[in-house]
C-alpha positions as CSV (number, residue, x, y, z in Angstrom):
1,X,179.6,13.5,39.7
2,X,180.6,10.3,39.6
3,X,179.0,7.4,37.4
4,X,179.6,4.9,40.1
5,X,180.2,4.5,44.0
6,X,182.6,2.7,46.0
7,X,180.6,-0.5,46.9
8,X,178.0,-0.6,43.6
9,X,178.3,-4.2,42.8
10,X,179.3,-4.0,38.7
11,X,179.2,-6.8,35.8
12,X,182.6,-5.6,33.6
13,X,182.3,-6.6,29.8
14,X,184.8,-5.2,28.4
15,X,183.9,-7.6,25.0
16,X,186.9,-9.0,24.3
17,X,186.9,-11.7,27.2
18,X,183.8,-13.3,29.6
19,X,182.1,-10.5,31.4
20,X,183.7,-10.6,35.1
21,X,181.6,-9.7,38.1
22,X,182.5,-7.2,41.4
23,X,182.3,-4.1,43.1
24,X,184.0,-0.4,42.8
25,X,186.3,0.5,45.2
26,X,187.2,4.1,44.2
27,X,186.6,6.8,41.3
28,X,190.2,8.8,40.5
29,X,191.1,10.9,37.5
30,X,192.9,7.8,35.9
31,X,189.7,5.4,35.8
32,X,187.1,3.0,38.1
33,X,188.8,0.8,40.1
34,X,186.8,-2.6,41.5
35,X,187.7,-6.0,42.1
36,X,186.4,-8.9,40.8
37,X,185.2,-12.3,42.6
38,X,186.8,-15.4,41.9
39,X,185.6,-18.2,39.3
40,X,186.8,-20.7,41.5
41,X,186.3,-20.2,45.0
42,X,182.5,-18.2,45.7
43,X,182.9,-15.1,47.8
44,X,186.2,-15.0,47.4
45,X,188.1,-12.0,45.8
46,X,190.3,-13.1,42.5
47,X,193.1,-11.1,43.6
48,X,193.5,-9.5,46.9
49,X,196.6,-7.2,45.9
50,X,194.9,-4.5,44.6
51,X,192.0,-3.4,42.5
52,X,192.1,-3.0,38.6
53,X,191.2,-0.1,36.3
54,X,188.6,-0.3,34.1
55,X,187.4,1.7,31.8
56,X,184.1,3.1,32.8
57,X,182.3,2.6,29.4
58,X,182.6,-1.3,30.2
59,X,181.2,-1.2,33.7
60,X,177.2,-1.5,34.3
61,X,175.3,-1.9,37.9
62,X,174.4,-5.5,38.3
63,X,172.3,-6.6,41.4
64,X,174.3,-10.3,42.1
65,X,172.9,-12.3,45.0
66,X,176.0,-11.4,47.1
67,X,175.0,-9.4,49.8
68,X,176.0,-5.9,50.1
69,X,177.0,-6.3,54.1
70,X,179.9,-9.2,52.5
71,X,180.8,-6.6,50.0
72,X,181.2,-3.8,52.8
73,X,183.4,-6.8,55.1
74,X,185.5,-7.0,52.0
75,X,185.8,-3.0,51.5
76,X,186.6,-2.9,55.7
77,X,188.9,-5.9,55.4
78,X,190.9,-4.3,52.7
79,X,191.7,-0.7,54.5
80,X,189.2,1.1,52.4
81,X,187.6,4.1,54.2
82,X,184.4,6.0,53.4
């Protein structure tokens, strides 16, 4: 079973660089992939092109004050299909 679901909203620290904040869109055999919000522009997704790998070790839940239904438009608005 997996650690984490598509839509848990996830603080990433991978300790090398400023923790980055998100949400998982999919478990696979070659990592966790989310995407992470912009610094610049709030509720706004960094990169819309596709979601990064991260490694799973770096990845905790984090309850952010985005709520989930924006984080479920986002999953919709980007093809992804439960």
């Amino acid at each position: 079973m997996d650690k984490f679901k598509r839509g848990d909203q996830i603080k990433y620290d991978p300790g090398h660089c400023e923790p980055e904040y998100g949400f998982v869109t999919e478990n696979s055999k070659f990592g966790t992939f989310c995407r992470f919000w912009s610094n610049f522009q709030a509720g706004q997704l960094r990169t819309i092109a596709n979601s990064e790998s991260c490694n799973v070790r770096d990845i905790k839940k984090y309850g952010s004050d985005i709520p989930q239904v924006i984080i479920n438009a986002w999953l919709k608005h980007l093809g992804y299909e439960d």
